[in-house]
Structures are given as structure tokens and as C-alpha cells.
C-alpha positions as CSV (number, residue, x, y, z in Angstrom):
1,X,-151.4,30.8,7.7
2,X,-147.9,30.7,8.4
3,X,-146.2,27.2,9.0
4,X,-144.8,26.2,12.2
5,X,-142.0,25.2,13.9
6,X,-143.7,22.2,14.9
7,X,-144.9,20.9,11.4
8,X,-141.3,21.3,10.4
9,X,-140.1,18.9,12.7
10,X,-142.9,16.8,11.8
11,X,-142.3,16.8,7.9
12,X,-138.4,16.4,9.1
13,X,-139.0,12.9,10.8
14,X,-141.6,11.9,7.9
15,X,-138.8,12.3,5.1
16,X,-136.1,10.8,7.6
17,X,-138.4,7.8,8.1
18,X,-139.9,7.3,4.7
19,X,-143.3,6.5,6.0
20,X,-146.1,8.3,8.3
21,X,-146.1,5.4,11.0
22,X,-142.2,6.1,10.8
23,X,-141.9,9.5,12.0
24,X,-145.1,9.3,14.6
25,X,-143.0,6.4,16.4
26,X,-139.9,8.5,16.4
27,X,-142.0,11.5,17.7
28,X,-144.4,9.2,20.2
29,X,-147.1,11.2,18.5
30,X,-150.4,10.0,16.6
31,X,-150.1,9.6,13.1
32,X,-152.8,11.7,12.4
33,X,-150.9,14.5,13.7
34,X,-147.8,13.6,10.8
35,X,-150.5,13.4,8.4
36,X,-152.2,16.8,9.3
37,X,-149.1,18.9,9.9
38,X,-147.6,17.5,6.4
39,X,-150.7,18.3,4.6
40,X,-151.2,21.9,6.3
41,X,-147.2,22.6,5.4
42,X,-148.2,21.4,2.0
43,X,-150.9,24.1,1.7
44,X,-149.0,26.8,3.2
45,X,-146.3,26.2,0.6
46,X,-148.4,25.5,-2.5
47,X,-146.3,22.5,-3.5
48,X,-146.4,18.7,-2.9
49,X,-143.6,17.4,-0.6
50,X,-144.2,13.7,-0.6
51,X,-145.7,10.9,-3.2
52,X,-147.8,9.0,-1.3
53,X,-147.3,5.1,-1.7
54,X,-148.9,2.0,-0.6
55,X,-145.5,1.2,1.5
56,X,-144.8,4.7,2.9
57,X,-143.4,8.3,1.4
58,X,-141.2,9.1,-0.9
59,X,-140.0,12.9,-0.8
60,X,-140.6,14.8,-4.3
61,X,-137.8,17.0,-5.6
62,X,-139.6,20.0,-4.0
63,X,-139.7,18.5,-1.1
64,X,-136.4,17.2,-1.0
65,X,-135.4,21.2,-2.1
66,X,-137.5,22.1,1.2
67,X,-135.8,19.6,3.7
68,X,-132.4,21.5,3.6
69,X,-134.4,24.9,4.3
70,X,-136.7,23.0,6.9
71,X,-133.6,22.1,8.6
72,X,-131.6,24.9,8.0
73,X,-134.6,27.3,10.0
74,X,-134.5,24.6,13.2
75,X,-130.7,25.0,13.4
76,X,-131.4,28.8,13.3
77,X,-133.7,29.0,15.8
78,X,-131.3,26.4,18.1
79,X,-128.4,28.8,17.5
80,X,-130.4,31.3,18.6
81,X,-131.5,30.2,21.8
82,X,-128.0,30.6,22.9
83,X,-127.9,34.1,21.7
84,X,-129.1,36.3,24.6
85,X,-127.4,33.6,27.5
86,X,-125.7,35.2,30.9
87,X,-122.1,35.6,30.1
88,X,-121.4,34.7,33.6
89,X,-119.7,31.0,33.4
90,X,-121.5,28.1,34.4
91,X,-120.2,26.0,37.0
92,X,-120.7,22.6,38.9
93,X,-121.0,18.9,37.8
94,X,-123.1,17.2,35.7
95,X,-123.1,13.4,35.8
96,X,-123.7,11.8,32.2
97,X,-125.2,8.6,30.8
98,X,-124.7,7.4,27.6
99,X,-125.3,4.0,25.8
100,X,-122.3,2.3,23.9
101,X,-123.8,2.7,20.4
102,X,-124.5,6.6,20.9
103,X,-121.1,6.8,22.4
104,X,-119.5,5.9,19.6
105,X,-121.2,7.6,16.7
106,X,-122.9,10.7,18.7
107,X,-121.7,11.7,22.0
108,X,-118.1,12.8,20.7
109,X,-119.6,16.2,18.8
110,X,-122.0,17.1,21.4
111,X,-119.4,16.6,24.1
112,X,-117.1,19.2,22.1
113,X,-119.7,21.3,21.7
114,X,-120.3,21.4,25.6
115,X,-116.5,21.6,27.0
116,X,-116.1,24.5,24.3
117,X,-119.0,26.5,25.6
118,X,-118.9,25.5,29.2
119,X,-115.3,24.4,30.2
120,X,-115.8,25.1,33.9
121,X,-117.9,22.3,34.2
122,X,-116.9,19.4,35.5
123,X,-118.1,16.3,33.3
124,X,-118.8,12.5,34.8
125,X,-119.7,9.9,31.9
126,X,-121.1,6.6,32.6
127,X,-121.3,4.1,29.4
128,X,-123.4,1.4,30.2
129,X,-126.9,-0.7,28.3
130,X,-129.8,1.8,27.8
131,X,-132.3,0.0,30.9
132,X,-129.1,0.4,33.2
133,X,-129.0,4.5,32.8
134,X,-132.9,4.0,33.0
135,X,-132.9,3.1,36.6
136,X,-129.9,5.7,36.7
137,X,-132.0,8.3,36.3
138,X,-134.8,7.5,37.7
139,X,-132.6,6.9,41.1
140,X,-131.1,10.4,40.6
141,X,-127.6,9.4,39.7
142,X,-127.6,10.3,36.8
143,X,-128.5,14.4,35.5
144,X,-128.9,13.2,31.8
145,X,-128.6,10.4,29.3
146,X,-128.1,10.3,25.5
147,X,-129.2,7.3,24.5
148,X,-131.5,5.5,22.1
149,X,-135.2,6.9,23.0
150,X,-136.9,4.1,21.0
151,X,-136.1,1.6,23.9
152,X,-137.2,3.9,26.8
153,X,-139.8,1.9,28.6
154,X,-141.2,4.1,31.5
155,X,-142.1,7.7,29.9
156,X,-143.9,7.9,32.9
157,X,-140.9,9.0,35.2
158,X,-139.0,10.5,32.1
159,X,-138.8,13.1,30.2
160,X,-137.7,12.2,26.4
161,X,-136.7,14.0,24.0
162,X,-135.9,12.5,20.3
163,X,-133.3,14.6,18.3
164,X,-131.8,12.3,15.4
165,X,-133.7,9.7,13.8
166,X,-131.6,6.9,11.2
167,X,-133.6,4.0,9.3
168,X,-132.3,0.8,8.7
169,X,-130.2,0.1,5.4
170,X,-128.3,-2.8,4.0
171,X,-124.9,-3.5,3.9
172,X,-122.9,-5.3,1.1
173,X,-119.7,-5.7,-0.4
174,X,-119.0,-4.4,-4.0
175,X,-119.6,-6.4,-6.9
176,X,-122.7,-8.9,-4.5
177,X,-125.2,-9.2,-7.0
178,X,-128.2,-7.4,-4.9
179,X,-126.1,-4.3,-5.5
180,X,-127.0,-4.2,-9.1
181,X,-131.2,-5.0,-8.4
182,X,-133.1,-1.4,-9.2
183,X,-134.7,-2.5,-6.2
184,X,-134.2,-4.7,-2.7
185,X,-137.1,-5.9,-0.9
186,X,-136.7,-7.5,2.5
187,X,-137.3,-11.3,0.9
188,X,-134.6,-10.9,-1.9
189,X,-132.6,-11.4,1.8
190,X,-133.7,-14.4,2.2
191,X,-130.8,-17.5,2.4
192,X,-128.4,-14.6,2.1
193,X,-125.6,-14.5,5.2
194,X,-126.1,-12.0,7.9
195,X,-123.5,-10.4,10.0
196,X,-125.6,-9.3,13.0
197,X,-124.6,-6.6,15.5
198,X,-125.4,-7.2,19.2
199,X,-125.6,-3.8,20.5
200,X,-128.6,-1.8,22.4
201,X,-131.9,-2.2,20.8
202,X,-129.5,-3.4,17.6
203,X,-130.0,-7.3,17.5
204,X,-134.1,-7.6,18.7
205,X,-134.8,-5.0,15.9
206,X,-133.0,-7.2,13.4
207,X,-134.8,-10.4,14.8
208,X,-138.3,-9.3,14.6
209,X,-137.1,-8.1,10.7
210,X,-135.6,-11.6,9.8
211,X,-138.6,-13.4,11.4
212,X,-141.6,-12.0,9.1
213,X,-139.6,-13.5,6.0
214,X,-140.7,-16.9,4.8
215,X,-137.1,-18.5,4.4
216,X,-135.3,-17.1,7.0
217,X,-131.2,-15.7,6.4
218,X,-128.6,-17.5,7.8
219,X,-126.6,-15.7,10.8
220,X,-123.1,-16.0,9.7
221,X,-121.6,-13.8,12.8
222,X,-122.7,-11.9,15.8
223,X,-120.3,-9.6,16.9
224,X,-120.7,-6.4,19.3
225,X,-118.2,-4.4,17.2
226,X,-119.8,-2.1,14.4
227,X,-116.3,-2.3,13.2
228,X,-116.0,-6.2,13.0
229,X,-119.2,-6.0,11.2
230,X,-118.0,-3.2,8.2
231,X,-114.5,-5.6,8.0
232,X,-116.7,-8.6,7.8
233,X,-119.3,-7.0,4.9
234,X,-116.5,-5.7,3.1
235,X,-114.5,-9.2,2.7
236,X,-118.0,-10.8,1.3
237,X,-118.3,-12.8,4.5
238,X,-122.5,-11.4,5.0
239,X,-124.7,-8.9,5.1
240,X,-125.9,-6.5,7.5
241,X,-129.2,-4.2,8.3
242,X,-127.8,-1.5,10.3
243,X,-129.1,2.0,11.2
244,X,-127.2,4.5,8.1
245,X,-126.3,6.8,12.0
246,X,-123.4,3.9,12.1
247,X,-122.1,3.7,8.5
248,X,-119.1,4.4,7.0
249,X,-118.3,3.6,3.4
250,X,-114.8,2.1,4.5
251,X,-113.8,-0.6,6.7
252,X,-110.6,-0.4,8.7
253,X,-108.4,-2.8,6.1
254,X,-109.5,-0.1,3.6
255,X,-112.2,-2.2,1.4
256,X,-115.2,-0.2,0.3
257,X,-118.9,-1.1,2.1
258,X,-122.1,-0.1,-0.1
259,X,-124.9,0.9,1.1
260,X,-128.8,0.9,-0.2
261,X,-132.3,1.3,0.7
262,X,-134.7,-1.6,0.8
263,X,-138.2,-1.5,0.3
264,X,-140.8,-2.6,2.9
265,X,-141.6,-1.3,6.9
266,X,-137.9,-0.9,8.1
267,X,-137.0,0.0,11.5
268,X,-135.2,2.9,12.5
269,X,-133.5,4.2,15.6
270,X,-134.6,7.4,17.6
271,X,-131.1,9.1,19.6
272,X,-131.9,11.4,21.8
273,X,-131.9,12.8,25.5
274,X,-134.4,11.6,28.6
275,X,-133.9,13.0,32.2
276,X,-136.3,12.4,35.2
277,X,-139.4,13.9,35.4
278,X,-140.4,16.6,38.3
279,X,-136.9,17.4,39.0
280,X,-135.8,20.7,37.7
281,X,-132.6,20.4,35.7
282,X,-129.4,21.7,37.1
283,X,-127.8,24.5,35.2
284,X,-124.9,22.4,33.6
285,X,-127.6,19.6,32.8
286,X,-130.1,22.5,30.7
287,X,-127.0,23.6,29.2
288,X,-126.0,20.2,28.0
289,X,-129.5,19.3,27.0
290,X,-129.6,22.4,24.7
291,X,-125.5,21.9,23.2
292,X,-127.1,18.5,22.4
293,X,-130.4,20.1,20.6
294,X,-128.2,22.4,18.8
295,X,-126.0,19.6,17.8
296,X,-128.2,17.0,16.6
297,X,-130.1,19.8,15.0
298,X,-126.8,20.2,12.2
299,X,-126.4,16.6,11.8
């Protein structure tokens, strides 16, 4: 039997989140479902895509091979949806929500995207904290919102729909001794200074991480800048457990950041798009939601 769409997506979000649990929390699936559609995908292909490990997944070289095609076929069958559209242009408004963090490090590429495709449409952003553009929505204010779908409370009234997801990493300078480990587990943290970001779902995330260790690190800043926390990192001043979405290996004085995995049941953030439920979406707002698909599909 042929493999599906579906499993792709699911074998996607396992390798993104290292782990089974992982990717059925970024779907809001079962994890019986990951485990089924991985194995079946495995059968169809004749290969083994993950080693399975007491702490989670970790891809196989074939596997790793198959994620580029895996994503490569979803981006195909986004760009395709667009294929056959009515050349008439779209007109109208559509009224946008967005959180700060996804403003920053998402929203820029889909909105190009959009305004290429559909310039007649005029566009109406609103940046403000993810249970805010919640009510929004739900209230009819608001047409759309891309936003963090891991901190949506009331699926009920929503439709969600997660797109990207990014696992939690460390952050150190060059030359900090944890760099050179072969490995980092969460207590090799422990004493260490942490530069903690304040942001979204950002800070609660990293607080519920900090409080299963036994010695607790020390919180050396909080800051609401991602930037403040790269130029802080990079000057030896902490570290930092961020989502990888927000990385960048430089900070803005030019000093280098590292970046590595750490072993153990890390977070990760789901961005993505929720609009209100039983109300048919306008068509600037299905336009948007499917620049957005085909966007986050190619990231």
C-alpha cells in the first residue's frame, strides 16, 4: 500500500520533535497514531527511519535521506493547490493577528508571499499576547491569527492548524566548557546562568524545564528581547533554552552564538494558524491561510 500524505506529516513532526510524545502534542493527535503511521511508512519503504531509544527517536541516515523527499512531496502538493485558482483578483480586507514572537521570526515571509499573490487586498495586523487574539477571534475581530498553537486553550471554538514545529536547544558562547561535552543533559545545567526570554509561552516553558532539576540554575537576566538574549549569550554573561525557530548564530555586536542539542524530554513550540469555528472563511482569509501552508511548508 502506497503511503500517505498524512503519515508524511506524521513521520515529519516525529523527526522535528525527536520523540513520539513530541510530534502527537504538536499534532493534538494520539500517540498511537505517530507510532502506527511511522511503522506503516516504514513498511511501505522497506527501510528503518528512526532508532528507537529509551528517551525518544533519533532519525537513521535513511531516514534523514527520506525527510528532504518527505518534505519536498508536501511543498509539491501545497504548490499545487494554487495551480488551477480563478485568475480573477481577490479583493476586500482581511484583519490579522499575530503574536510578537511569530511576528518576528515568521510572519515577514508569509506576509510577502500573500501581498505578491494578492496585492488588492487590503491587510490589517494586530500584534498582541497569544490569549488576547484568542478572544479576538472568537469575538469576530479578527479573520485569522498566526500564532503559537501550543498555547491555544479553547479548540472548542477554534479551528487550529499547526504548520512549523521547533524544539528547544541551548545557547552558549564559544569556548564555555559544555560546548566541548559529546553530550548535554538537562542537569549538566544545573548552577549554570540563564538568560531567560519573557515572550509568549517562552518563559513558563522554561520554568517547568528548570524546576524538575535538583539544583536549580541561577536566572542571571530576563529580558523580552530575543536580541538582548543572543548579545548576552555571546559576551558569556548565561545561557539560554530557546526554540532553534529564533536562532541565529550571530548577535548584533557580531560575536558568534553556538548552538546544541540536549538530551532529555525538551519542549518545543507549535506556529501555526487558528480561526473561529462555524464561520466560513472570507476569501482573502482562505487565501492567507493557504500562502501560510505553502510557506511554512518550505521552511
Amino acid at each position: 500500500m502506497a503511503f500517505t500524505l498524512r503519515q508524511l506529516q506524521f513521520f515529519i513532526a516525529a523527526a522535528e520533535a525527536g520523540s513520539v510524545s513530541g510530534a502527537a502534542r504538536a499534532l493534538s493527535i494520539s500517540q498511537s497514531s505517530v507510532t502506527e503511521a511511522i511503522r506503516a511508512l516504514e513498511d511501505d519503504l522497506g527501510v528503518q527511519l528512526f532508532d528507537r531509544l529509551a528517551r525518544g527517536l533519533m532519525i537513521t541516515q535513511k531516514g534523514s535521506a527520506f525527510l528532504r523527499h518527505a518534505r519536498q512531496i508536501l511543498a509539491d502538493v501545497a504548490t499545487a493547490r494554487t495551480t488551477f485558482r480563478d485568475e480573477a483578483p481577490v479583493t476586500g480586507r482581511l484583519s490579522l493577528g499575530v503574536t510578537s514572537l511569530v511576528a518576528g521570526y515568521v510572519l515577514s515571509d508569509i506576509l510577502q508571499r500573500f501581498r505578491r499573490a494578492f496585492p488588492q487586498v487590503e491587510l490589517n495586523v494586530t500584534e498582541d499576547n497569544g490569549d488576547y487574539l484568542q478572544h479576538l477571534l472568537i469575538g469576530g475581530e479578527l479573520d485569522v491569527a498566526v500564532l503559537l498553537t501550543s498555547s491555544v486553550r479553547d479548540r472548542m471554538a477554534m479551528h487550529v492548524e499547526t504548520l512549523l514545529v521547533s524544539p528547544y536547544r541551548l545557547w552558549l558562547p564559544l569556548g564555555h566548557p559544555l560546548g566541548d561535552q559529546e553530550s548535554i543533559a538537562l542537569d549538566d545545567l544545573a548552577g549554570q546562568p540563564l538568560i531567560q526570554l519573557t515572550v509568549d509561552e517562552i518563559e513558563e516553558s522554561t520554568r517547568r524545564l528548570m524546576g524538575a532539576l535538583a539544583v536549580k540554575p541561577e536566572i542571571a537576566f530576563r529580558t523580552r528581547s530575543v536580541e538582548a538574549v543572543r548579545s548576552l549569550v555571546a559576551t558569556g554573561a548565561g545561557l539560554a533554552i530557546l526554540p532553534s525557530l529564533v536562532y541565529r548564530p550571530w548577535s548584533l555586536e557580531g560575536d558568534r552564538i553556538g548552538i546544541r542539542d540536549v538530551s532529555g524530554d525538551l519542549p518545543s513550540v507549535q506556529v501555526g494558524l487558528a480561526w473561529r469555528r462555524g464561520a466560513p472563511l472570507s476569501p482573502p482569509a482562505l487565501n492567507f491561510v493557504r500562502s501560510a501552508q505553502d510557506g511554512l511548508a518550505n521552511r
